[in-house]
VEXMARNU-426069 format. One record per residue (C-alpha): z, x, y; residue in one letter. Coordinates in steps of 0.25 Angstrom, whole numbers, padded with zeros to 4 digits, always signed. Layout:
BEGIN
ZXYa
...
This chain:
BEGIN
-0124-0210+0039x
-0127-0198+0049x
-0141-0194+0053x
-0144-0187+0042x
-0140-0195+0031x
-0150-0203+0023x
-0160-0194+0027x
-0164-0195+0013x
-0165-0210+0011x
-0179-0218+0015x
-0180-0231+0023x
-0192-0240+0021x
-0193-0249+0032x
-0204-0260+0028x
-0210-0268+0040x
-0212-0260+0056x
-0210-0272+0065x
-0200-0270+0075x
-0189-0270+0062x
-0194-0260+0054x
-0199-0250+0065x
-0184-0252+0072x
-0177-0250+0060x
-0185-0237+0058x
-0183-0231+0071x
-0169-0237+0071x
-0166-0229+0058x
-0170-0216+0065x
-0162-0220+0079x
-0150-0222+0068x
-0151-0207+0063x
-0158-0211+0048x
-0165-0199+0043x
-0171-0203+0031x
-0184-0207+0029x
-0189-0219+0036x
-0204-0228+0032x
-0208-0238+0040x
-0219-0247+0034x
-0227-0256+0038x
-0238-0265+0033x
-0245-0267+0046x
-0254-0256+0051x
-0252-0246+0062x
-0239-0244+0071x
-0229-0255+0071x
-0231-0265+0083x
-0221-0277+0089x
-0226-0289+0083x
-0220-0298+0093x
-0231-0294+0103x
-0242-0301+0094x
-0240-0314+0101x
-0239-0310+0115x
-0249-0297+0117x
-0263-0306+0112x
-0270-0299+0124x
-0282-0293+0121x
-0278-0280+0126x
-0262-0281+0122x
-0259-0271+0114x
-0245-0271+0104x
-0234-0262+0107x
-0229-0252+0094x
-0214-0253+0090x
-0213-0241+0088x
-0225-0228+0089x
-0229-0222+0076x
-0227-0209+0082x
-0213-0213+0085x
-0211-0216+0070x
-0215-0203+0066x
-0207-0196+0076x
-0194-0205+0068x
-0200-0200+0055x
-0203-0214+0052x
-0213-0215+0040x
-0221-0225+0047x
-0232-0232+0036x
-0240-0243+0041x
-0250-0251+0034x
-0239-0250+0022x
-0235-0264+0016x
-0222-0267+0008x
-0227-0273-0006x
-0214-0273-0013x
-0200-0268-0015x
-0193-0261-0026x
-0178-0262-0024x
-0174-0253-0036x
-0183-0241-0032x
-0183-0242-0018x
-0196-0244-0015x
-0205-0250-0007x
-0221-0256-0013x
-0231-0254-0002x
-0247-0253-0006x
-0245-0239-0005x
-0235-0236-0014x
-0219-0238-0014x
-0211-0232-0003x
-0197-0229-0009x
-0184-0231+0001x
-0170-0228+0003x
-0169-0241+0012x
-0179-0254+0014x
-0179-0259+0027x
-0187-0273+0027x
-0195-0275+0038x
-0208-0284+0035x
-0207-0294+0046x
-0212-0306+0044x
-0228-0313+0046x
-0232-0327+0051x
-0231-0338+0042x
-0244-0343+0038x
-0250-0356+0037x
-0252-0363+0024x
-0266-0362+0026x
-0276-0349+0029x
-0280-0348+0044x
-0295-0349+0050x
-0301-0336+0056x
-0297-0339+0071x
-0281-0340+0067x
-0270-0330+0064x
-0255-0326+0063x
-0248-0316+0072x
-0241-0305+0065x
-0248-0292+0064x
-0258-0282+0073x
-0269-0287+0067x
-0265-0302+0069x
-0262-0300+0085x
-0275-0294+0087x
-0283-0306+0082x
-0273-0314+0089x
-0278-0307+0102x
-0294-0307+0099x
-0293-0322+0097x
-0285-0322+0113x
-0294-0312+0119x
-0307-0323+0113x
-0299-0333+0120x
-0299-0349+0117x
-0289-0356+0111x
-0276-0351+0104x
-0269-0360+0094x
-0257-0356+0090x
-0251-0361+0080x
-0235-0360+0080x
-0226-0362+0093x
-0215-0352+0089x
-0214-0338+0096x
-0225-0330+0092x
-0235-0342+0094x
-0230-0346+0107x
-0231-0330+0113x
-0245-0330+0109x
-0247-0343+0114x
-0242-0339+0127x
-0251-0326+0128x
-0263-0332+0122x
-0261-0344+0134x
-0259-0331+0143x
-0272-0324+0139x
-0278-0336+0144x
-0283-0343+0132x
-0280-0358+0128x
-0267-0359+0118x
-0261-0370+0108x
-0250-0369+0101x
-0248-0377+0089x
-0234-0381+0080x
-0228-0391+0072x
-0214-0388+0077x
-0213-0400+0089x
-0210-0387+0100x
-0213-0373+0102x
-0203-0362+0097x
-0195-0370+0088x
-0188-0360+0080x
-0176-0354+0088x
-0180-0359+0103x
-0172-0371+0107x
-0180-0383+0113x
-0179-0383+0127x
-0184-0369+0128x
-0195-0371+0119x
-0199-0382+0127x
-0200-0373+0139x
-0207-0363+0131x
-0219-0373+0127x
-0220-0378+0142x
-0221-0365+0146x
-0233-0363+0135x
-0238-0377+0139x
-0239-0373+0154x
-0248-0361+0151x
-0257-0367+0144x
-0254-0369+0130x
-0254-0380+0121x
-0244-0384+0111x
-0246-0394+0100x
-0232-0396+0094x
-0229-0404+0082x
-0241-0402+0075x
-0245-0403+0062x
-0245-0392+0053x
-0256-0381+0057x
-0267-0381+0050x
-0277-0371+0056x
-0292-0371+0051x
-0306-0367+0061x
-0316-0357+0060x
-0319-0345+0063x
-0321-0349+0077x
-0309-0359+0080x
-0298-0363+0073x
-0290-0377+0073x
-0277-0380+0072x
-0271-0394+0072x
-0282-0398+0083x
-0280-0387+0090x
-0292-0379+0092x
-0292-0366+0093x
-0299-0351+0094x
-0287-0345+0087x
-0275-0348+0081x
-0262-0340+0080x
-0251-0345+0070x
-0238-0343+0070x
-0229-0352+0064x
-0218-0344+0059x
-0216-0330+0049x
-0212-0327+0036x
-0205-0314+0033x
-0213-0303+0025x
-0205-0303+0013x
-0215-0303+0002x
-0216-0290-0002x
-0200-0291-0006x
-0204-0300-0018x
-0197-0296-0029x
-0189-0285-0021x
-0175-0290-0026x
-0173-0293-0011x
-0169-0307-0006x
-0182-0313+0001x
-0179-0327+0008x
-0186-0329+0020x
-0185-0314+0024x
-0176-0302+0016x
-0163-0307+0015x
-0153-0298+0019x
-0137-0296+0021x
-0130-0296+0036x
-0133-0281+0035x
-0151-0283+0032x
-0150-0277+0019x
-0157-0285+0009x
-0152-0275-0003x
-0147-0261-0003x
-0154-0251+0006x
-0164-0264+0009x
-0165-0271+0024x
-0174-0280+0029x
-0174-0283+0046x
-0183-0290+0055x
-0192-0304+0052x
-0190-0303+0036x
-0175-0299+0037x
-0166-0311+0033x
-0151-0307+0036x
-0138-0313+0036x
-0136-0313+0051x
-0122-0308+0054x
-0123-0317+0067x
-0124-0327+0059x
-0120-0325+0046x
-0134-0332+0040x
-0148-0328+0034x
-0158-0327+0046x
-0171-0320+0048x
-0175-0316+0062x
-0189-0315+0065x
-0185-0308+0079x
-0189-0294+0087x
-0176-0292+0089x
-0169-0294+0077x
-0178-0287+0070x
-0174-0274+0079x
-0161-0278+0076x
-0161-0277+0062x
-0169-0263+0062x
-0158-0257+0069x
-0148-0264+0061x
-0152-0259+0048x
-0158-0245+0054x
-0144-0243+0057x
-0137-0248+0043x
-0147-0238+0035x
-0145-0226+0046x
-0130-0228+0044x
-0129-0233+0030x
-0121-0244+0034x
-0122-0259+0036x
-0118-0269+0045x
-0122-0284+0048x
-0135-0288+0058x
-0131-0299+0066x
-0142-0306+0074x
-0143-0317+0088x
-0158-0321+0086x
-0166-0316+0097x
-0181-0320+0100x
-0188-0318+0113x
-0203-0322+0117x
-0213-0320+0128x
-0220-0332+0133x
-0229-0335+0145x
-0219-0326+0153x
-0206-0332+0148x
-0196-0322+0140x
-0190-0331+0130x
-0177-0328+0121x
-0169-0335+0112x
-0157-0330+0106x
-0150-0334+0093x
-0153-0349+0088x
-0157-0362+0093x
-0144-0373+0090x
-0142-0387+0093x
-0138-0390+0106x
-0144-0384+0118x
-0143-0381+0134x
-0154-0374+0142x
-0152-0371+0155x
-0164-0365+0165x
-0166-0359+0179x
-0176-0360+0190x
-0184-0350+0185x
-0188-0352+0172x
-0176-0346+0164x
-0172-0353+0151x
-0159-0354+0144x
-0156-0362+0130x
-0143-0361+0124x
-0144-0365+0110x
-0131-0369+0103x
-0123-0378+0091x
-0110-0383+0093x
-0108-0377+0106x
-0110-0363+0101x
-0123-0355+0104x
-0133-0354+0096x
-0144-0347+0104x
-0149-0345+0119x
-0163-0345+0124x
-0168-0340+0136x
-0181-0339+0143x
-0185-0329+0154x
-0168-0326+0153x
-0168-0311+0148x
-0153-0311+0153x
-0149-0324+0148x
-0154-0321+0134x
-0146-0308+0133x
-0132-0313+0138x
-0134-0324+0128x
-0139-0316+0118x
-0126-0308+0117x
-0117-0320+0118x
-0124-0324+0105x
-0122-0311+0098x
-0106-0311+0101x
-0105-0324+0093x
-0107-0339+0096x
-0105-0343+0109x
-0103-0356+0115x
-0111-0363+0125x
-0103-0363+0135x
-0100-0347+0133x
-0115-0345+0133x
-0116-0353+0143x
-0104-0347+0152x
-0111-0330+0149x
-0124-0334+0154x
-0119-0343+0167x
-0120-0332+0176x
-0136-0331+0173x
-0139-0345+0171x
-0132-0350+0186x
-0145-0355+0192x
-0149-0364+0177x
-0150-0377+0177x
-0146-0384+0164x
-0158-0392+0158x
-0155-0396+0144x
């Protein structure tokens, strides 16, 4: 397709987290012409959402994705406030409260929200996804007391470690029996929650399950007592709207190696569930990077009318009490984690030998050497082990 083709074909890009504004801006960068609408059911210009947990300061402001003004300058029809309530496959058209939005192309983009507890929660508690979220997340830190946090994954532990680092007293509550269980292998997370433990806050691991009540004043949570609460035990994607859409919906928008869900209809980011070419399986990433990955990758298949398969290494990072922690691909059975004098950290993950997954702590140049030996294919040990040699000279094997 040459830049001027398709300048009569609309894009509806639902959704402007980091997936939906890159695919825009991504659409232009790749020559399309046509008309492009970005909505968006939050108000005002689209923010990164990853900084909610780690900018709780009261004078901490969030950083835009992209500038409204830039979206004009693209001839992006930028409409905020403008929520997806449903999808006509055979006309083409989008449902929002203010009328249908027709398109030439979908592109899904709804992310994902924090999966609640079974119960509604007191005054003094909250979830962490949206503006509004974050800035009663930071009155309660700039009141001070005590935070319980409930749920010692990622975005629980960051605001953990700025809460503690704002000075205020921190708990950090879970039923899983150690922090960050989902894709960190042991021995790091073990280091992880020492780290947390020596700044102060308090883990209660294994507990039973949350049950949050208090007043208006405090709030309680398995005995730990509290002036607020953060919970944050997990997401689920924001698929409702696609209810009766034709679309498959099972734990996200279901989609081919290439992220179309149907003809002329993709889904990227949280909510995308694609057959990973790496892979060769379903999986939904709720990652940054990925997410940027996918908006280019379909940005580029609609500029170019032409398709090709994502393929995907999972890659998280997280800041924590001055520690830069990355992991890359998966956690597997068996494995080896090697560390230096100064703090640095290196787990390799892996099954039968073969690699599996590499994390790092405060290893920027680890983390991307290992990275790209897990994108060529499945390495083994001792290969990974071998292309980093030169940079782990001075580690001492420790498990």
């Amino acid at each position: 397709m040459n830049a001027a083709a398709g300048s009569d074909r609309t894009v509806v890009i639902v959704g402007a987290s980091v997936a939906g504004v890159r695919c825009a801006t991504s659409l232009r960068n790749a020559g399309f012409e046509g008309t492009v609408v970005l909505l968006d059911s939050d108000a005002g210009a689209p923010y990164d959402k990853p900084q909610l947990s780690k900018r709780i300061d009261s004078a901490a402001r969030l950083d835009l994705i992209v500038e409204e003004s830039t979206l004009r300058e693209l001839r992006i029809d930028f409409r905020p406030a403008v929520a997806a309530t449903g999808l006509d496959l055979a006309t083409g058209v989008v449902e929002t409260a203010g009328g249908p939005v027709p398109f030439d192309e979908l592109v899904i983009a709804t992310g994902c929200r924090p999966r609640p507890l079974a119960h509604p929660l007191p005054a003094q508690a909250g979830y962490l996804r949206t503006r509004d979220d974050w800035r009663q997340l930071k009155e309660a830190v700039t009141r001070g007391g005590r935070l319980v946090v409930v749920g010692a994954g990622f975005l629980g532990l960051e605001a953990a470690a700025a809460a503690v680092s704002l000075g205020m007293e921190v708990t950090v509550v879970d039923v899983a029996p150690r922090v960050l269980m989902r894709g960190i292998p042991t021995t790091v997370a073990e280091r992880v929650a020492a780290r947390h433990v020596d700044a102060g806050v308090e883990l209660r691991l294994g507990a039973q399950g949350p049950v949050l009540d208090g007043d208006d004043q405090t709030v309680r949570v398995d005995g730990a007592r509290g002036d607020y609460a953060l919970v944050s035990v997990g997401a689920l994607p924001n698929v409702e709207w696609l209810a009766g859409s034709g679309l498959t919906i099972e734990d996200g928008v279901v989609c081919d190696a290439n992220l179309a869900a149907a003809p002329g209809v993709w889904a990227v980011g949280d909510c995308a569930r694609w057959v990973n070419a790496r892979y060769g399986r379903l999986e939904r990433h709720e990652h940054w990077t990925t997410a940027g990955r996918h908006a280019q990758h379909v940005a580029r298949s609609i500029a170019t009318a032409s398709t090709s398969p994502m393929a995907e290494v999972p890659y998280v990072w997280s800041d924590q009490l001055g520690w830069r922690l990355q992991a890359i691909g998966r956690v597997g059975t068996e494995e080896l984690h090697f560390a230096s004098g100064n703090g640095v950290h290196l787990a390799i993950s892996a099954t039968d030998q073969l690699v599996t997954g590499v994390t790092t702590i405060n290893a920027q140049a680890l983390c991307v050497a290992a990275r790209r030996l897990l994108q060529q294919g499945d390495p083994t040990v001792e290969e990974v082990v071998e292309a980093l040699a030169p940079a782990t000279r001075d580690f001492a094997r420790i498990s």
